[in-house]
C-alpha positions in Angstrom: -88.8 12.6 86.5 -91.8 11.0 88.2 -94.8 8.7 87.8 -98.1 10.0 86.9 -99.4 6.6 86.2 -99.0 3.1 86.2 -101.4 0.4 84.5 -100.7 -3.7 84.3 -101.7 -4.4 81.4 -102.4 -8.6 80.3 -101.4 -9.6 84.0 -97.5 -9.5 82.3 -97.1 -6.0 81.0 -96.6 -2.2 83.0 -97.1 0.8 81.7 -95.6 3.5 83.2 -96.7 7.1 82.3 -94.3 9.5 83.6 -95.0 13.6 84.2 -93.9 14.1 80.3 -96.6 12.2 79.5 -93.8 9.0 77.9 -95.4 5.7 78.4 -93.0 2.6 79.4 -94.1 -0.7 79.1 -92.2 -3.3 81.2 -93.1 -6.5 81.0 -92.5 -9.2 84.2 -93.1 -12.6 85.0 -94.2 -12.0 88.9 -94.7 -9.8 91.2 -90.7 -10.0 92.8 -89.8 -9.3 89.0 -91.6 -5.8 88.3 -89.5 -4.3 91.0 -85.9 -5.1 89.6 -86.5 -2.8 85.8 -87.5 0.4 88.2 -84.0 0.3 89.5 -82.8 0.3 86.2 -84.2 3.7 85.3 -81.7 6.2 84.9 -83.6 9.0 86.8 -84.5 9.1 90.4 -87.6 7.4 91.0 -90.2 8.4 93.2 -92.5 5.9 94.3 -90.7 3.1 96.5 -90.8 -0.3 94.8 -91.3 -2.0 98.0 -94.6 0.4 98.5 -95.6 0.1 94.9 -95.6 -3.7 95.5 -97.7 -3.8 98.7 -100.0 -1.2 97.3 -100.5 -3.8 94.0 -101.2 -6.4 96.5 -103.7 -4.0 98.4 -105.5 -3.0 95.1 -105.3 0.5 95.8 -104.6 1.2 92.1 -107.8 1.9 90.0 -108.7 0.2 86.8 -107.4 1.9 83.4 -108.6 1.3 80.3 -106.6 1.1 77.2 -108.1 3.4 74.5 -106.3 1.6 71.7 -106.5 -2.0 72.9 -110.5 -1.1 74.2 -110.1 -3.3 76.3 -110.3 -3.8 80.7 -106.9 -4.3 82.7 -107.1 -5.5 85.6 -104.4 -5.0 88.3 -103.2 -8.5 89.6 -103.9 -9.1 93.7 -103.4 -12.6 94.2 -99.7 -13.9 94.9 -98.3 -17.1 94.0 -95.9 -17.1 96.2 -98.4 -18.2 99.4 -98.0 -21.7 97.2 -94.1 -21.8 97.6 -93.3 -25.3 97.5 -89.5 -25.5 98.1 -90.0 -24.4 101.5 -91.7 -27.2 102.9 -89.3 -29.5 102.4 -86.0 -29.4 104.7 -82.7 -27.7 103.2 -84.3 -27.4 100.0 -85.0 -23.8 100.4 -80.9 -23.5 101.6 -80.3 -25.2 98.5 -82.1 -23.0 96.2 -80.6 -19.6 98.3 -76.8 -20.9 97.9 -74.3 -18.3 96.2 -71.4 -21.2 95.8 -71.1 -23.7 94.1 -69.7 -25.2 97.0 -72.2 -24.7 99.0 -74.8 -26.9 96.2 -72.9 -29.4 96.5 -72.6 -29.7 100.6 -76.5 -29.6 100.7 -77.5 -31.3 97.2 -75.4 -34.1 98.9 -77.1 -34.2 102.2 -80.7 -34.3 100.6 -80.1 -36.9 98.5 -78.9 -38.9 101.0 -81.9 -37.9 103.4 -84.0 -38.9 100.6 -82.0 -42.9 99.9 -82.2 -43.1 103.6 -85.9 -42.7 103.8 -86.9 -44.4 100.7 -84.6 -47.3 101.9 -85.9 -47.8 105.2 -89.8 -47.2 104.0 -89.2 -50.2 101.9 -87.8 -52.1 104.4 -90.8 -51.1 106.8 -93.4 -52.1 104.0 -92.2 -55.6 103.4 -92.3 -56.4 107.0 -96.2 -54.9 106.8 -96.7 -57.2 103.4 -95.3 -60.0 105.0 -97.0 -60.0 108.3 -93.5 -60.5 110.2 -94.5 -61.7 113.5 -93.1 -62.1 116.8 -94.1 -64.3 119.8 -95.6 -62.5 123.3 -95.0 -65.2 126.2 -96.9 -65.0 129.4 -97.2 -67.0 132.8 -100.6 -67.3 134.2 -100.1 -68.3 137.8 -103.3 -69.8 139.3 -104.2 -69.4 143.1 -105.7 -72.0 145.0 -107.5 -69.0 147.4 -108.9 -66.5 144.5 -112.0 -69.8 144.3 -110.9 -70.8 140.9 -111.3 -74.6 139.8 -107.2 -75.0 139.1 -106.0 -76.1 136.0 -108.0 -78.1 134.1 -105.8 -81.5 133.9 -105.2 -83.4 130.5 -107.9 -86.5 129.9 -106.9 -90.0 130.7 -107.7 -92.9 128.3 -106.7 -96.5 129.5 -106.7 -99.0 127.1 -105.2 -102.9 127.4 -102.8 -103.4 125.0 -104.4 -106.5 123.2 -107.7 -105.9 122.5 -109.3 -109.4 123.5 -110.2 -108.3 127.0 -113.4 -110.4 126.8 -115.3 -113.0 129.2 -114.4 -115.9 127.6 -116.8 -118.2 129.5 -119.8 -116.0 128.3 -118.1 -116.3 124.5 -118.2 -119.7 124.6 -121.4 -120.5 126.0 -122.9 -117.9 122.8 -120.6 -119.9 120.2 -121.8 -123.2 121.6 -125.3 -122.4 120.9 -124.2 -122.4 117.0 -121.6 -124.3 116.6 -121.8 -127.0 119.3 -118.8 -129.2 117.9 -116.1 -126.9 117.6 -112.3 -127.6 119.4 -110.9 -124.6 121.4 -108.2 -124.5 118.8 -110.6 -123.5 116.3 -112.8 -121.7 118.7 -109.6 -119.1 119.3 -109.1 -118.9 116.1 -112.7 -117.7 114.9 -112.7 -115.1 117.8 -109.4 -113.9 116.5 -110.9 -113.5 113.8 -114.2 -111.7 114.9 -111.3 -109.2 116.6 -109.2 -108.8 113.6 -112.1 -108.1 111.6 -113.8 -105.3 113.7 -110.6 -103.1 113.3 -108.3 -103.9 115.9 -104.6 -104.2 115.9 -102.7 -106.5 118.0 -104.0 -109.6 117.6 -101.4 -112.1 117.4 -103.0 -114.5 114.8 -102.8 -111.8 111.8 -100.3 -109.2 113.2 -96.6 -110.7 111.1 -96.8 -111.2 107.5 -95.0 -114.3 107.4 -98.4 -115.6 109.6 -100.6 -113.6 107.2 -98.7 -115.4 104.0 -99.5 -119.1 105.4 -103.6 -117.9 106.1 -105.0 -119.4 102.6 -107.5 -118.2 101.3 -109.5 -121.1 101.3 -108.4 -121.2 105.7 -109.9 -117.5 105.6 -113.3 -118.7 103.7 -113.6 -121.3 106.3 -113.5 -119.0 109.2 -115.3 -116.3 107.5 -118.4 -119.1 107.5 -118.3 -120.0 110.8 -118.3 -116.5 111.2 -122.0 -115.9 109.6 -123.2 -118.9 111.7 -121.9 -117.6 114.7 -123.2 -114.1 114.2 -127.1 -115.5 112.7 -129.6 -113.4 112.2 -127.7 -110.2 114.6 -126.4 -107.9 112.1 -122.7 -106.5 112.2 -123.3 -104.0 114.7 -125.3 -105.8 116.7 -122.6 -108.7 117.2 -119.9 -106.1 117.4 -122.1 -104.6 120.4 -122.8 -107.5 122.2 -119.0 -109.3 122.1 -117.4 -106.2 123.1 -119.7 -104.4 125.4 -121.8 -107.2 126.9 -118.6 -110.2 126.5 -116.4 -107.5 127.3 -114.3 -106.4 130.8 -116.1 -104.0 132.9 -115.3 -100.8 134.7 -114.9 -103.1 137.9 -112.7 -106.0 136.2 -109.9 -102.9 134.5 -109.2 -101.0 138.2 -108.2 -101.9 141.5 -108.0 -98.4 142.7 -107.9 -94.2 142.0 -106.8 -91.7 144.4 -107.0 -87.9 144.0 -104.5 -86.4 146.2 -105.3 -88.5 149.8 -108.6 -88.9 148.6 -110.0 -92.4 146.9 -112.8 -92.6 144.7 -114.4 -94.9 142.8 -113.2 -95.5 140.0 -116.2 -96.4 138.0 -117.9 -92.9 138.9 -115.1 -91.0 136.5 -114.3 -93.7 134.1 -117.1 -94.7 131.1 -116.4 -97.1 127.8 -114.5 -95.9 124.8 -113.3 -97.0 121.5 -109.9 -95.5 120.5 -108.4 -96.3 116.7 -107.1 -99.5 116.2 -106.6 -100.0 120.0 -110.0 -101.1 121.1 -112.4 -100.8 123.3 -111.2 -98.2 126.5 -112.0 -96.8 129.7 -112.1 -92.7 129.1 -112.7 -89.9 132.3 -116.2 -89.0 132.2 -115.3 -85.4 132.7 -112.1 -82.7 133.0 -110.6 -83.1 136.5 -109.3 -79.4 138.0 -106.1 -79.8 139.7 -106.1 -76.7 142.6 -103.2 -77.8 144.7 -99.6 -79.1 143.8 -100.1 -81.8 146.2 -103.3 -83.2 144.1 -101.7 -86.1 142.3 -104.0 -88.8 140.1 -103.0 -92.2 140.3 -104.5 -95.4 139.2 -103.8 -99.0 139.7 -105.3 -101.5 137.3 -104.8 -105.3 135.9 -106.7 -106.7 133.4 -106.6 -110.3 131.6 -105.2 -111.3 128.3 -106.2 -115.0 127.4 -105.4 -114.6 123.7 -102.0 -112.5 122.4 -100.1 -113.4 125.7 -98.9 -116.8 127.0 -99.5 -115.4 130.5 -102.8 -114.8 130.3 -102.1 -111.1 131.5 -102.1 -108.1 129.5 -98.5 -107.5 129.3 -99.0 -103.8 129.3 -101.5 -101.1 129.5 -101.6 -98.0 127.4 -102.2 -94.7 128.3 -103.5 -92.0 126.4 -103.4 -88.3 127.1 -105.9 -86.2 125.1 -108.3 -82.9 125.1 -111.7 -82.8 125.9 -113.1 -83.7 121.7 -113.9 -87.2 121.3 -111.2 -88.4 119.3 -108.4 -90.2 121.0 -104.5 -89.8 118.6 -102.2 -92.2 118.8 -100.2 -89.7 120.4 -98.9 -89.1 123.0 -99.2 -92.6 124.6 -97.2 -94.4 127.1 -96.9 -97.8 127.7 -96.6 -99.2 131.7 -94.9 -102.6 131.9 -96.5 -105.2 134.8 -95.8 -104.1 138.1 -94.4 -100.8 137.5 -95.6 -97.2 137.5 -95.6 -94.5 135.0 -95.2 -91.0 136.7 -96.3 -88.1 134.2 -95.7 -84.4 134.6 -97.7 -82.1 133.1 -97.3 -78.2 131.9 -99.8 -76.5 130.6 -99.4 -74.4 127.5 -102.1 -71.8 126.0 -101.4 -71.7 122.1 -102.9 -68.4 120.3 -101.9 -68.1 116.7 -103.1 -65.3 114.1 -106.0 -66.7 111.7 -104.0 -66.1 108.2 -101.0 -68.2 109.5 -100.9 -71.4 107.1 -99.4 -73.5 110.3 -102.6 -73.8 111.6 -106.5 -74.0 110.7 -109.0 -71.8 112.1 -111.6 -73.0 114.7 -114.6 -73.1 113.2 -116.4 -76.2 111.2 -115.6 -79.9 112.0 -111.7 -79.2 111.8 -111.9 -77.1 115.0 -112.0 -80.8 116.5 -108.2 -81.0 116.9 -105.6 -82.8 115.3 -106.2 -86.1 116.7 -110.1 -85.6 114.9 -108.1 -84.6 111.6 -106.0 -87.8 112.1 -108.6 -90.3 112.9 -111.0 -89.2 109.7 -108.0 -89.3 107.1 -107.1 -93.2 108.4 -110.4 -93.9 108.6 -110.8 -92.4 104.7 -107.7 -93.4 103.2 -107.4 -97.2 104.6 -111.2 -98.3 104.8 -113.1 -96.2 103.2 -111.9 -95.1 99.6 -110.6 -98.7 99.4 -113.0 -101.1 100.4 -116.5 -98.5 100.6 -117.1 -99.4 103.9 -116.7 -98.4 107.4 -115.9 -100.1 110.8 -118.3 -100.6 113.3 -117.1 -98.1 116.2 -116.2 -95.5 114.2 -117.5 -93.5 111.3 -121.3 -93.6 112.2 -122.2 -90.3 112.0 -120.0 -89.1 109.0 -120.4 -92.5 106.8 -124.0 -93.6 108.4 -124.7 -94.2 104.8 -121.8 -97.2 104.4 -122.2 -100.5 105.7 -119.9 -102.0 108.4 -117.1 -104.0 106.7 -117.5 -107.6 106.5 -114.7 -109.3 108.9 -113.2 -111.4 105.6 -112.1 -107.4 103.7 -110.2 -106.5 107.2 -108.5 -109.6 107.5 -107.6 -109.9 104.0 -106.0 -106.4 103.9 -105.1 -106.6 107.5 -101.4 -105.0 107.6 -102.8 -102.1 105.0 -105.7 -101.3 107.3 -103.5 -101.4 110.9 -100.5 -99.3 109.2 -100.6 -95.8 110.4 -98.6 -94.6 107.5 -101.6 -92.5 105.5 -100.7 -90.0 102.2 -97.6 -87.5 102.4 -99.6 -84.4 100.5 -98.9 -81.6 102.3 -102.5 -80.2 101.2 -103.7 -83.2 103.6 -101.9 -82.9 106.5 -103.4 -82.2 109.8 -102.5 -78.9 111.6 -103.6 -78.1 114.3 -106.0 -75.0 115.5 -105.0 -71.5 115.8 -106.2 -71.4 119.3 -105.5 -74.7 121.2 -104.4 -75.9 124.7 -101.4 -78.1 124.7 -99.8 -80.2 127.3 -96.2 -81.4 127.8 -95.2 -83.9 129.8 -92.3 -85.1 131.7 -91.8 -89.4 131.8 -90.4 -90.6 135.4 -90.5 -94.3 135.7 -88.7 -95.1 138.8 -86.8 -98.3 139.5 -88.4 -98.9 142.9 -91.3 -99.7 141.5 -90.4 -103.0 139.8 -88.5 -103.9 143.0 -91.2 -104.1 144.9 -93.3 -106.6 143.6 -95.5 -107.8 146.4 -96.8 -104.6 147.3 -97.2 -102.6 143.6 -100.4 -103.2 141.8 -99.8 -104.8 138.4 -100.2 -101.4 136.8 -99.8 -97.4 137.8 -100.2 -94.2 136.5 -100.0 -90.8 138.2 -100.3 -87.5 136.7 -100.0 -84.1 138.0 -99.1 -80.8 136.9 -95.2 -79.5 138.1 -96.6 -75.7 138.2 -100.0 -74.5 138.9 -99.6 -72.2 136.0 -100.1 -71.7 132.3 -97.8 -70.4 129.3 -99.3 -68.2 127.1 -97.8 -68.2 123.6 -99.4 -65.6 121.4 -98.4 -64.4 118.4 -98.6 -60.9 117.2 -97.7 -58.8 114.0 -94.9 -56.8 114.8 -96.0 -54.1 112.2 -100.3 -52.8 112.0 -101.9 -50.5 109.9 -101.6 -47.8 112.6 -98.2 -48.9 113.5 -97.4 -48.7 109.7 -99.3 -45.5 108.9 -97.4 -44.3 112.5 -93.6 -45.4 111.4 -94.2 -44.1 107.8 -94.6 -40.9 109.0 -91.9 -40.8 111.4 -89.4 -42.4 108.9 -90.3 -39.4 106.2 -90.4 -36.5 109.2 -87.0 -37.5 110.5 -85.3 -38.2 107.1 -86.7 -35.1 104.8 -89.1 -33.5 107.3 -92.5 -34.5 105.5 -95.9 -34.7 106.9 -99.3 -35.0 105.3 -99.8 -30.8 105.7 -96.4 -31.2 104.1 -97.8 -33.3 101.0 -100.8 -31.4 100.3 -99.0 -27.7 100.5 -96.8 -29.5 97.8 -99.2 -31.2 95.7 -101.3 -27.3 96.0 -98.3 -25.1 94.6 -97.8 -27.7 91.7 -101.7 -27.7 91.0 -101.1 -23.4 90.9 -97.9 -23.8 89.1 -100.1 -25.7 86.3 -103.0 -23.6 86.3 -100.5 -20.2 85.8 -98.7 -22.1 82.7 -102.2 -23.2 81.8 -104.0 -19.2 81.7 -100.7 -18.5 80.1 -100.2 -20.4 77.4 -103.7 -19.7 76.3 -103.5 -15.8 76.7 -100.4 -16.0 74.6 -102.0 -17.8 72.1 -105.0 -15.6 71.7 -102.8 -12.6 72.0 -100.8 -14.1 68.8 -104.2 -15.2 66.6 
């Protein structure tokens, strides 16, 4: 027995016409299955099932028609099994080829825990991308004196007395006599005590202890607050405030007795210019940022300045020292204090501070809170202990943000004068100062040495010196420790090594199931109609 003929018939059926003319109809579901019922047959079979196949997939078979059925058969030429998924994943296809049990179980075991594994450590890698883990690059920056550069730009020096009634006295009085020709000196100090207290500043003895404040009546306050207005006359508030600090005040030439820059002296007054600082007073500030090129550079100052008021000397006790960045506002901190005829010796290191925007630590720098911390500091004191309170400002400060206040009359400071000179402002963490992403910190070192006080005849009341230890800069930056092309990069490696999948790998996948569907899909409908 032979073929004469064969047909496919509904993509699912084969007739086979053999040379007595007897029609088989074998029905498969692909094209690997139509080969197994010709070995079946009983009689030798002529045409090679492995021939037969290729010539189905060639379409060398014509198209029959089906006299009873009236109907056009076409032979199938397309293959599903191009869209084999099972092979693109790794030991799936030895999985599905296994004869033993045995031999299921070995690699059933091994993918699954390929696949735990992968899923495991892709989690892990995708909370560290949620979170924006970071980590912390540090660098050192050395800068040479011979490649021209400037050096490193040194911290800004504020100098400040102590007490705040630095004043010509002998000027003072002359002004007060003018207005109030019978006054005693008891009650002369007392009035410009109060002037001081009023304006803002701490430190004055008269109204710095409660128990002092507790024994000021009220009626002792009224008193001095109208000697006050007859002192001041027509001038308003800013206008006294200019003329008893600025034109009564010390000068440049009355705070120092010297500055040196490395060997090198220079006047003093040619660096230094006037500036208010918070609840200290009125200050001498560095005109501009000093470079520091050589290790032996050193700045140091010497300085004495009079205190008739606060101390029973007559001397400022101390001086304060403020070290601060190049905005305008002057923090509290850090400040140093230097005792009478001894010497502060401060140590800088410089360290560049480079934070990622998002981090909540810090603010970004742009607006008016790109100003620093110290700028932060000085409008919530200024805000929480004048302004909400008492709807007014002081004179030195606030001018520009709260030009629309007027100054505080000298009676509201004194009154509240331990609320307005406590530092302590609101604990709300949504009101806290941080400081920018991107700043330029300094650290210092504090050497006081004992010689200094020793030597009495030959020290200058006061010194300061700064210099930097290092002509170099630390560079803390901080860096995500996972991208989006880092991510994107360890996903991939995390599925390739695990279960061997790539993007190819995921489409060829996501292709065979789309075929799958569409075969069930022609199916099911073709059966349907065949059954209607």
């Amino acid at each position: 027995m032979y073929f004469k003929n064969i047909m496919l018939f509904k993509n699912k059926y084969l007739i086979v016409t053999t040379n007595n003319n007897n029609k088989i109809l074998l029905k498969f579901k692909n094209l690997f299955s139509f080969i197994k019922p010709f070995s079946n047959l009983k009689n030798k079979i002529i045409i090679n099932p492995n021939k037969l196949k290729t010539d189905l997939l060639l379409n060398k078979f014509p198209t029959k028609f089906d006299k009873n059925k009236k109907e056009k058969i076409k032979i199938e030429n397309k293959c599903t099994c191009r869209f084999l998924w099972n092979a693109e994943l790794h030991g799936l296809t030895n999985f599905l080829r296994c004869r033993t049990i045995s031999e299921r179980i070995f690699w059933g075991f091994i993918i699954t825990i390929c696949n735990l594994m992968s899923i495991i450590t892709t989690e892990w890698m995708f909370n560290d991308y949620l979170e924006h883990q970071t980590a912390t690059l540090i660098t050192i920056e050395q800068k040479q004196r011979n490649q021209g550069e400037r050096g490193l730009p040194m911290p800004v020096l504020v100098i400040c007395p102590k007490n705040p009634d630095s004043l010509k006295y002998n000027l003072i009085l002359k002004d007060i006599a003018k207005r109030l020709p019978h006054l005693d000196r008891i009650t002369i100090g007392k009035l410009i005590s109060f002037a001081i207290a009023g304006a803002g500043f701490s430190n004055v003895g008269q109204f710095m202890r409660r128990r002092i404040i507790e024994n000021i009546t009220n009626q002792q306050n009224q008193y001095l607050y109208s000697l006050f207005r007859r002192w001041r006359g027509h001038r308003t508030l800013s206008e006294f405030y200019d003329i008893l600090f600025n034109k009564y005040g010390y000068t440049c030439q009355d705070l120092f007795q010297k500055c040196l820059y490395g060997y090198e002296e220079i006047p003093c007054c040619d660096i230094f210019r006037p500036h208010y600082v918070m609840l200290r007073g009125r200050c001498m500030r560095l005109k501009y940022i000093i470079h520091q090129s050589d290790p032996a550079d050193i700045g140091r100052i010497d300085n004495q300045l009079p205190s008739r008021l606060t101390d029973k000397s007559g001397m400022q006790p101390q001086i304060v020292a403020y070290l601060t960045d190049e905005h305008q506002a002057v923090g509290t901190f850090p400040r140093y204090y230097v005792h009478f005829h001894s010497a502060v010796l401060l140590r800088a290191r410089n360290r560049q501070i480079s934070m990622l925007p998002d981090n909540d630590q810090c603010q970004g720098n742009i607006g008016k809170e790109s100003k620093g911390r110290s700028s932060c500091w000085l409008r919530r004191w200024l805000y929480e202990k004048v302004v909400e309170p008492y709807n007014c400002t002081v004179f030195y400060l606030g001018r520009n943000r709260y030009n629309y206040l007027p100054i505080c009359e000298p009676i509201t400071i004194v009154k509240n004068y331990l609320d307005v000179t406590n530092l302590r402002l609101d604990n709300d963490t949504k009101k806290r100062c941080k400081p920018n992403c991107n700043r330029s910190e300094y650290l210092f070192q504090e050497f006081r040495p004992k010689a200094s006080v020793m030597k009495k005849n030959y020290m200058p009341a006061f010194r300061v010196e700064i210099s930097f230890i290092n002509l170099e800069i630390e560079v803390y930056q901080e860096v995500l420790t996972t991208t989006l092309p880092g991510f994107v990069s360890q996903l991939g490696g995390q599925s390739g090594l695990f279960v061997g999948l790539s993007v190819c790998s995921i489409i060829q996948i996501i292709i065979s199931i789309a075929w799958k569907f569409h075969l069930w899909y022609k199916r099911f409908f073709e059966e349907k109609k065949e059954n209607n």
